[in-house]
C-alpha positions as CSV (number, residue, x, y, z in Angstrom):
1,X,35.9,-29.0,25.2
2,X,32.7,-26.8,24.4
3,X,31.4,-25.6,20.7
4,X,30.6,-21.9,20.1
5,X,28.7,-20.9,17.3
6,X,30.2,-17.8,16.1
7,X,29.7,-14.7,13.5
8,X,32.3,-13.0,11.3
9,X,32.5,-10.4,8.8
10,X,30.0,-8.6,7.3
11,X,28.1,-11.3,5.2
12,X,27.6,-13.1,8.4
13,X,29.4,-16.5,7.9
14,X,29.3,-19.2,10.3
15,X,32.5,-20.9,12.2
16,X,32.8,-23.2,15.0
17,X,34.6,-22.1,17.9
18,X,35.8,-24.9,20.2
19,X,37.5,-23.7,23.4
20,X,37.9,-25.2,26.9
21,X,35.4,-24.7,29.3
22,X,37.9,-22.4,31.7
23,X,37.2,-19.4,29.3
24,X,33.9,-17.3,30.2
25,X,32.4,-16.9,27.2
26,X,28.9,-15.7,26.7
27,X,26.3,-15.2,24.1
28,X,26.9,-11.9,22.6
29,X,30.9,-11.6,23.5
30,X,33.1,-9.7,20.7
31,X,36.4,-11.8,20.3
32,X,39.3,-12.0,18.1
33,X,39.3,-14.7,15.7
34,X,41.9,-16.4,13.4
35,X,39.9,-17.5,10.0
36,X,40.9,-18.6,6.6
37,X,40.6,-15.5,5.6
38,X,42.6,-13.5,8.4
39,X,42.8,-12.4,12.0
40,X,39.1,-10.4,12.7
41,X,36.9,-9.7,14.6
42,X,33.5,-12.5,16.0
43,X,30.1,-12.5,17.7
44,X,29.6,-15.7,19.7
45,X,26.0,-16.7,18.8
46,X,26.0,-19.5,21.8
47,X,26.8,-22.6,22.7
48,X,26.1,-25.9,20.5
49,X,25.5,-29.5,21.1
50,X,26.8,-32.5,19.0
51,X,23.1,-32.9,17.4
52,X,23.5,-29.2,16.4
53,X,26.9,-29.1,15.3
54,X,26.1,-31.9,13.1
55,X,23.1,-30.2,11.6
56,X,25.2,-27.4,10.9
57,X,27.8,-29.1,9.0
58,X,25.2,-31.0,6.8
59,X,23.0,-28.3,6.0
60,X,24.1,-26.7,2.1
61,X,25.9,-23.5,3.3
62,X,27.8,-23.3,-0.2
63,X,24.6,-22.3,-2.7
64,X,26.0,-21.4,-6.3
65,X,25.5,-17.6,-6.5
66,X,23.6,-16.1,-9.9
67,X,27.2,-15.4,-11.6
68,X,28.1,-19.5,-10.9
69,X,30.3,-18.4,-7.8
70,X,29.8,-19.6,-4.6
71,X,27.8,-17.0,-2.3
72,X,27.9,-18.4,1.0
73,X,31.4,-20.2,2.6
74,X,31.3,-23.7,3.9
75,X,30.9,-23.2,7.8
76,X,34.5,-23.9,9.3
77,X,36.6,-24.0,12.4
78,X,38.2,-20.7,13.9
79,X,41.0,-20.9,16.3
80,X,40.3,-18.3,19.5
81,X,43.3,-15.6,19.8
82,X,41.9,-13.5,22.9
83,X,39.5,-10.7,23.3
84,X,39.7,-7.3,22.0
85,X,41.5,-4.5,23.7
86,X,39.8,-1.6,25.1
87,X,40.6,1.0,22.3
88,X,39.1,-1.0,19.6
89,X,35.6,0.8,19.5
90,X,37.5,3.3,18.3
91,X,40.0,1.8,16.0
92,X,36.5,0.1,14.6
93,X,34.8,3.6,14.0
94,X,38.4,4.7,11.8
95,X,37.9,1.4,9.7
96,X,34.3,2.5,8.8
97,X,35.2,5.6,7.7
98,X,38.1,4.6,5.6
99,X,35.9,1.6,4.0
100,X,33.1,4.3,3.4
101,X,35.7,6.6,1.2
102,X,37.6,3.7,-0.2
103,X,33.8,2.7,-1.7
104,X,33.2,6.1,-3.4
105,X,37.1,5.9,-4.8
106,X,36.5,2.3,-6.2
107,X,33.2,3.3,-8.0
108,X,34.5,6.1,-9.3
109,X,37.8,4.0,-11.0
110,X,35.0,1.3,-12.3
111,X,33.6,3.4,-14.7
112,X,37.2,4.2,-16.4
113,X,37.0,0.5,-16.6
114,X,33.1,0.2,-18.0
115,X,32.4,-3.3,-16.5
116,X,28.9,-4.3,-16.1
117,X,29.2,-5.0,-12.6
118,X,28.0,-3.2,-9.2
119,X,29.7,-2.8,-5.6
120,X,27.8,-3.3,-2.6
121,X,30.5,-2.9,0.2
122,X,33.9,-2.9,1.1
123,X,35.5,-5.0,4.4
124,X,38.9,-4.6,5.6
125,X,40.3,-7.3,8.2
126,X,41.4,-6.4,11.9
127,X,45.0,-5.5,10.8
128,X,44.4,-4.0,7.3
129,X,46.5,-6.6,5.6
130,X,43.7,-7.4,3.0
131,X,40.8,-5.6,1.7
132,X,37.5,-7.0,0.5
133,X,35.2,-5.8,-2.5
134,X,31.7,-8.0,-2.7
135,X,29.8,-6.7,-5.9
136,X,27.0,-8.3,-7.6
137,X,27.0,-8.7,-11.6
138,X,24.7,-10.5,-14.1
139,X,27.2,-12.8,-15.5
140,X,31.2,-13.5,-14.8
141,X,33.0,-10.7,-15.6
142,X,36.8,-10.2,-15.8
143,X,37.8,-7.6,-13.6
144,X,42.0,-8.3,-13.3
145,X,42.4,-5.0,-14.7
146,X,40.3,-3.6,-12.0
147,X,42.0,-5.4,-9.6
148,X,45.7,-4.1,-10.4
149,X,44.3,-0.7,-10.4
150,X,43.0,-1.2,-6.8
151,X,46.0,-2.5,-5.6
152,X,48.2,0.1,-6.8
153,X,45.5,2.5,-5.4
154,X,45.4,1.2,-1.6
155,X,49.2,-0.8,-1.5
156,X,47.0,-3.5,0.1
157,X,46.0,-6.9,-1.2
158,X,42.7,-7.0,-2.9
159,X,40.0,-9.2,-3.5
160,X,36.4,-9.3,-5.1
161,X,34.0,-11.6,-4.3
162,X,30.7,-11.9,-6.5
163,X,27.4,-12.1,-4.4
164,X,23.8,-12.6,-5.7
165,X,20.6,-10.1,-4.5
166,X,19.8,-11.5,-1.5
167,X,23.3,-11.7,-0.5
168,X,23.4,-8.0,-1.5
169,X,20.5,-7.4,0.8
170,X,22.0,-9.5,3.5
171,X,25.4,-7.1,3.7
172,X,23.5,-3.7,2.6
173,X,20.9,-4.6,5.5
174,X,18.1,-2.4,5.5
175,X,14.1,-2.1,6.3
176,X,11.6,-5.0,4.9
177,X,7.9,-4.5,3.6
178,X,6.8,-5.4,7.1
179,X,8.6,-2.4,9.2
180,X,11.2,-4.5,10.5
181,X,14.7,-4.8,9.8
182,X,14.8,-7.7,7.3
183,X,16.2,-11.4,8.6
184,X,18.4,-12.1,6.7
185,X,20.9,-9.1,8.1
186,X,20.1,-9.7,11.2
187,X,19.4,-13.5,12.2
188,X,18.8,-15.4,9.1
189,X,22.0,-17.2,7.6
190,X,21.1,-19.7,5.2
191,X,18.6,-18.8,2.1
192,X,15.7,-21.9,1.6
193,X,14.5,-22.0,-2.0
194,X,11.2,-19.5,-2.3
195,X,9.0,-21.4,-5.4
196,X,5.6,-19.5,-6.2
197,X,4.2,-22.6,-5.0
198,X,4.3,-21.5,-1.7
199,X,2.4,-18.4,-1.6
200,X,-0.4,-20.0,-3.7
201,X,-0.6,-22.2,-1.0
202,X,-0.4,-19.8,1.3
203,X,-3.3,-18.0,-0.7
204,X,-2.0,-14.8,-1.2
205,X,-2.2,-12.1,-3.4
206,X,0.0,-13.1,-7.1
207,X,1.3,-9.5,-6.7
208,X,5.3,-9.5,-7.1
209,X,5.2,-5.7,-5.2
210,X,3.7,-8.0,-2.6
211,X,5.9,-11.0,-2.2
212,X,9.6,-9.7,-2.9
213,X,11.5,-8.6,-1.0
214,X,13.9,-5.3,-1.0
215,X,16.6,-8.1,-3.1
216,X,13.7,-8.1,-5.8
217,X,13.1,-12.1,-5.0
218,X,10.1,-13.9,-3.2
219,X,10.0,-13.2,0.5
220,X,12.0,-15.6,2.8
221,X,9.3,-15.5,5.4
222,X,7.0,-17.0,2.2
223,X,8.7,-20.6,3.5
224,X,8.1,-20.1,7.3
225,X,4.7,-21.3,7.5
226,X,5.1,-23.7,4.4
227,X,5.0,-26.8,6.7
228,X,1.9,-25.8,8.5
229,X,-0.1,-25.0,4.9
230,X,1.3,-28.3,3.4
231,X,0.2,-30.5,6.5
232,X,-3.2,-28.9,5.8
233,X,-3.4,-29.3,2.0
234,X,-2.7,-32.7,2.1
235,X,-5.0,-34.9,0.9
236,X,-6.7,-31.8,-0.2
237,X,-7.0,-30.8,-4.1
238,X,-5.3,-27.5,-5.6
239,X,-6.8,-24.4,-5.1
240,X,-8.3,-23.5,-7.9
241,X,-9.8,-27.0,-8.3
242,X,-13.6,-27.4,-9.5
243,X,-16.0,-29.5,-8.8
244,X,-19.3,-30.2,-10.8
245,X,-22.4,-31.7,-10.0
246,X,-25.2,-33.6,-11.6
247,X,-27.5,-30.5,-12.2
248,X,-24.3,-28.9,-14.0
249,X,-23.0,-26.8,-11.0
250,X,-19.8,-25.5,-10.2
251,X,-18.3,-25.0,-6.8
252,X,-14.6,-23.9,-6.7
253,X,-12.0,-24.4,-4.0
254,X,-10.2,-21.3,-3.3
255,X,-8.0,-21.9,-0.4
256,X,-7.8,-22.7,3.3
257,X,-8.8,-21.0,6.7
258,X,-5.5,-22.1,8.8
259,X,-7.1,-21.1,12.5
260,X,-10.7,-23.4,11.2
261,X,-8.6,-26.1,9.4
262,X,-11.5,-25.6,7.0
263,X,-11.4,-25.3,3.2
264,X,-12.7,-22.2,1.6
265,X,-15.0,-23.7,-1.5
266,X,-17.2,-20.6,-3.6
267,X,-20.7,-22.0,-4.4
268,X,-22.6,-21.2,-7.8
269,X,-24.9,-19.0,-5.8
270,X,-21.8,-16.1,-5.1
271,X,-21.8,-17.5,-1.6
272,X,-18.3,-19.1,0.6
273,X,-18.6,-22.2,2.2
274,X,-16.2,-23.4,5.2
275,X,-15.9,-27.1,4.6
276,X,-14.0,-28.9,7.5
277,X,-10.8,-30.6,6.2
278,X,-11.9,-34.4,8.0
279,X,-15.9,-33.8,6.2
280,X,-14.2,-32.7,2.5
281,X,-14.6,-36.2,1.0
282,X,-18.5,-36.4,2.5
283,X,-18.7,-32.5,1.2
284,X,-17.9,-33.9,-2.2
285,X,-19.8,-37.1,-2.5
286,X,-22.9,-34.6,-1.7
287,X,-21.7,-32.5,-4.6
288,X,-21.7,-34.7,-7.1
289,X,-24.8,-36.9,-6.0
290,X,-26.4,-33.4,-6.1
291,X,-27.7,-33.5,-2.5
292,X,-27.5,-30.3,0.0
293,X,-24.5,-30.7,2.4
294,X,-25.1,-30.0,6.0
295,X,-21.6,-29.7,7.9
296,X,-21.8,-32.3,11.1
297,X,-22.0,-30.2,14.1
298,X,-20.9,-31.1,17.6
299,X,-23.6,-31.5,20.7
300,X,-24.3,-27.9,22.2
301,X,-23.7,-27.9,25.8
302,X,-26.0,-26.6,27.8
303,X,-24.9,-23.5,30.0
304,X,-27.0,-22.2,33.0
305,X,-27.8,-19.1,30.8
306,X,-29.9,-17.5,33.5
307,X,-27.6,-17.7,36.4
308,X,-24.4,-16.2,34.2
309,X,-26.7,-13.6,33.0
310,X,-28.0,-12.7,36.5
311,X,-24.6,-12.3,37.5
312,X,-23.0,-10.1,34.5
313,X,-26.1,-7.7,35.4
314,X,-26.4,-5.1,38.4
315,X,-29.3,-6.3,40.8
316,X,-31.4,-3.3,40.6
317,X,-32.0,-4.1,36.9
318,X,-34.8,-7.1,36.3
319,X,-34.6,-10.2,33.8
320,X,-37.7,-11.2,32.5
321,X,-38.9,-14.8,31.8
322,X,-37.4,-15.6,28.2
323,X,-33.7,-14.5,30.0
324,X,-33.5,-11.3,28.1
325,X,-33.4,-7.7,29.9
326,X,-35.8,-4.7,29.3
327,X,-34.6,-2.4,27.0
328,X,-33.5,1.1,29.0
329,X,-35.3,3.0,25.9
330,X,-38.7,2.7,24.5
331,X,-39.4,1.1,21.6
332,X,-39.4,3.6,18.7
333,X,-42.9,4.6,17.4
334,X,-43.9,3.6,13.8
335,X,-45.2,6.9,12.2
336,X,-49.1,7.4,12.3
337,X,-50.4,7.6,8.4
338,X,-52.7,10.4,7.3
339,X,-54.8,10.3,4.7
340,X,-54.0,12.3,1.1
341,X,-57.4,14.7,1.8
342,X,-56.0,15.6,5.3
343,X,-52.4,16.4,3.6
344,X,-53.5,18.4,0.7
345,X,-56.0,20.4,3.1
346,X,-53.2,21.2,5.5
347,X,-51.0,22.3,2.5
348,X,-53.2,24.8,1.0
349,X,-53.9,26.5,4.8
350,X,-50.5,26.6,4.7
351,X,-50.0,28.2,1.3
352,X,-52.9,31.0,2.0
353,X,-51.4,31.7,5.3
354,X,-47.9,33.0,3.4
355,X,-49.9,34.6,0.5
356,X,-52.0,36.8,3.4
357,X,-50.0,40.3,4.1
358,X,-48.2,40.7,7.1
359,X,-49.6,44.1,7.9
360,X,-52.5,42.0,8.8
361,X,-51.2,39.5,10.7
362,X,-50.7,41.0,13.9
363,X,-51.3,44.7,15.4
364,X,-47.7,45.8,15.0
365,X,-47.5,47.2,11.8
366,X,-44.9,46.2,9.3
367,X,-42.9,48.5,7.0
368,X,-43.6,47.8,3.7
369,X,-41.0,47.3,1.5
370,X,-40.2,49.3,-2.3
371,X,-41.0,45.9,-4.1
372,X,-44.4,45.7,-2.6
373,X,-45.1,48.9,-3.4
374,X,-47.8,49.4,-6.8
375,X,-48.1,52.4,-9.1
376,X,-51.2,54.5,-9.4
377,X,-53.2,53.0,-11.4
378,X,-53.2,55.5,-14.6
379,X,-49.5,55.4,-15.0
380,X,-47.5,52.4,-15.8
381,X,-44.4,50.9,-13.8
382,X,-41.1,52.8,-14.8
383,X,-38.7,50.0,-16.7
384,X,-35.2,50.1,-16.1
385,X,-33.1,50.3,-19.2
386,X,-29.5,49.4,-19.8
387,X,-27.4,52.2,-20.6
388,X,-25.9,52.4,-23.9
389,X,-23.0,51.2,-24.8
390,X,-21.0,54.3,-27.0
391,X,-19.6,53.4,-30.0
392,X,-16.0,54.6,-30.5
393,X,-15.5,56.6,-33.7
394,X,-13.1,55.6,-36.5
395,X,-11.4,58.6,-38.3
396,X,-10.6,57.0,-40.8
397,X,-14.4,55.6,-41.5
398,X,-16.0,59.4,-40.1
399,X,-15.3,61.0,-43.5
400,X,-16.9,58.1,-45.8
401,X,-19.8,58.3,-43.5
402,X,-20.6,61.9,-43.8
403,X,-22.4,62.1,-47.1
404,X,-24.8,59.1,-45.9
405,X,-25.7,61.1,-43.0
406,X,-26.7,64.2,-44.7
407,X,-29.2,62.0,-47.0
408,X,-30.9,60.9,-43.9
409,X,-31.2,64.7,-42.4
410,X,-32.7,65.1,-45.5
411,X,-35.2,62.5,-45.5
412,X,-36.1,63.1,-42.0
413,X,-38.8,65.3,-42.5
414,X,-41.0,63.1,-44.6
415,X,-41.4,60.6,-42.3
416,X,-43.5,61.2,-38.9
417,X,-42.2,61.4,-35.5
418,X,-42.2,58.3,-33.7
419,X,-43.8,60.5,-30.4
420,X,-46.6,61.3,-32.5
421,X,-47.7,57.2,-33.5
422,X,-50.5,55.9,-31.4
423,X,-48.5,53.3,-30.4
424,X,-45.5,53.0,-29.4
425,X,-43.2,50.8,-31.2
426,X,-40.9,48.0,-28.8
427,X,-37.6,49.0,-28.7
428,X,-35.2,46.1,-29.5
429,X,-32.5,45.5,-27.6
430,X,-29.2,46.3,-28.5
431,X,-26.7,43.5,-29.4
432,X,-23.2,43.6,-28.6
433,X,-22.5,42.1,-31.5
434,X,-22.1,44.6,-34.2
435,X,-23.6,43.2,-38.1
436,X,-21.7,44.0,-40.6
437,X,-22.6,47.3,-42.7
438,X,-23.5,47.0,-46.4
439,X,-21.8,49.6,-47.9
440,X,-24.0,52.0,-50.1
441,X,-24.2,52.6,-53.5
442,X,-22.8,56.1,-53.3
443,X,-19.3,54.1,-51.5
């Protein structure tokens, strides 16, 4: 007689297929299984000896779920019933698509019902005689309404089965924070308990985008190297752990480097120390005796440094006597400094050389350009003015202003022409913005 482990149904349970040894089975062979729960289909995982038969039968395969149900069943015995028949790949691709549209139909009856609950998947068996909801709530809920309604729906026999999140995640399946397709849907069975603990530990990041998972609950890979980090703590304080001296300093323990077997310890001067785990309790007598720490270091070996480095170089190129190679550049030159009274001479040759025409430069003569060119010397430089902005005429304010411009065609001759003044009189510019008029007394 020889124990299989296999796989069945979509949450992945366990079962122990015992069979004589005259049936070729293998390690990834689809059979047909009878179960507790009805004929279906079964992976074998592979072949099990009485040590790990045994340690699958006492490990806790029934955890309480969140809504106090069970979420995994107890690992059991399965009786074989033969192998599959040729046209069940496609018979397997039909139930897919009817437990695809039998999902959408259920949801969309829940919400007539308005129960507080969710459904992840839907399973029928091999020969359709029973139908499977798994949905995850917050609390127990009772859905016996919900059932009748399903039966009467499908003329099948129904059941729901409340699952937790990670047994949610485990039937959903899907991709994990790390790229890969997470474990638990595709080797992991049985959930450890993940404390926070662990990934202080661990010393990572206190992040919960971090550490959960895609089920919204610490990371099962958190407890894979849990062992390892506890062997090493041992006998080791808590990170976070400080330790004072006589002169009033603190050093802190932050955590541990796993490849050095060293503990990470910050120093008051903003500096990390690497204390060996076996030298800690030395490390801390030191501290507190406020003596400097030296870690112990092993006996240097020495290596026939010349020979090895003989050989890694070609033979054209030389060693010298220290064992060190010429460089293949020249050493870069420091810059030569010049005195202030050299620098300020050399700037003002420079400065006379631009101010000097360049008509006179060479024998070519240049063109000289309109700027350069000067007026004669009785007549000034022409000024370019802005043109005038016109100022649009209100009809309405044309006739008020005609009796205030005939008062200053009289007046005009009284007063002297501005061409005839000495001198002339700067022209302010005009503003854009226009001042407010007074209005005259005649208005």
């Amino acid at each position: 007689m020889k124990t299989f482990l296999i796989l069945y149904g979509k949450p992945r349970y366990l079962g122990f297929l015992k069979i004589e040894e005259d049936h070729p089975l293998n390690k990834g062979n689809i059979v047909v299984v009878e179960t507790t729960r009805g004929q279906e289909l079964g992976v074998i995982a592979g072949p099990l000896t009485s040590e790990q038969e045994e340690r699958y039968r006492r490990a806790p395969s029934a955890d309480q779920g969140e809504g106090g149900q069970k979420a995994n069943m107890p690992t059991e015995e399965v009786s074989f019933i033969g192998f599959p028949p040729p046209e069940e790949s496609d018979g397997k691709l039909e139930r897919l698509g009817e437990e695809s549209a039998i999902l959408l139909k259920a949801r969309e009856m829940l919400k007539v019902h308005n129960l507080t609950m969710k459904l992840v998947d839907v399973e029928y068996l091999l020969d359709r005689s029973k139908l499977f909801f798994y949905f995850t709530a917050e609390q127990r809920i009772d859905f016996r309404g919900f059932v009748r309604d399903l039966a009467r729906e499908f003329k099948t026999r129904i059941e729901l089965r409340q699952i937790g999140g990670r047994d949610e995640a485990k039937v959903a399946a899907g991709i994990s924070q790390c790229g890969m397709p997470c474990c638990c849907s595709t080797w992991l069975n049985r959930f450890e308990p993940i404390c926070i603990k662990m990934v202080k530990q661990q010393n990572l990041a206190l992040n919960p985008t971090k550490i959960s998972g895609i089920c919204g609950r610490l990371m099962c890979c958190m407890g894979y190297e849990h062992t390892t980090y506890q062997e090493l703590w041992k006998g080791l304080p808590n990170p976070g752990t400080k330790l004072k001296s006589v002169t009033g300093e603190t050093y802190l323990i932050s955590g541990v480097d796993l490849m050095g077997k060293s503990l990470r310890v910050f120093c008051p001067d903003r500096t990390e120390v690497l204390v060996p785990v076996g030298e800690f309790s030395k490390f801390k007598e030191s501290i507190q005796k406020g003596e400097a720490w030296e870690p112990q270091r092993e006996e240097v070996v020495q290596l026939p440094f010349n020979k090895l480095l003989q050989e890694a170089v070609s033979e054209s190129e030389t060693i010298l006597e220290d064992g060190t190679c010429p460089p293949e550049r020249p050493a870069r030159q420091k810059p030569v400094h010049v005195p202030a009274r050299e620098r300020l001479a050399k700037r003002t040759a420079e400065r006379t050389s631009r101010e000097t025409p360049e008509t006179t430069r060479g024998n070519i003569p240049v063109k000289a350009t309109p700027e350069t060119v000067s007026p004669p010397a009785g007549q000034e430089s022409p000024k370019k003015r802005r043109p005038r902005r016109k100022k649009r005429k209100n009809p309405a304010t044309a006739t008020l202003n005609e009796p205030q411009k005939q008062s200053q065609e009289s007046r005009a001759p009284l007063t002297e022409p501005a061409a005839s003044s000495p001198e002339k009189t700067r022209r302010k510019r005009n503003s854009r913005r226009r001042r407010p008029r007074k209005p005259s007394a005649e208005e």
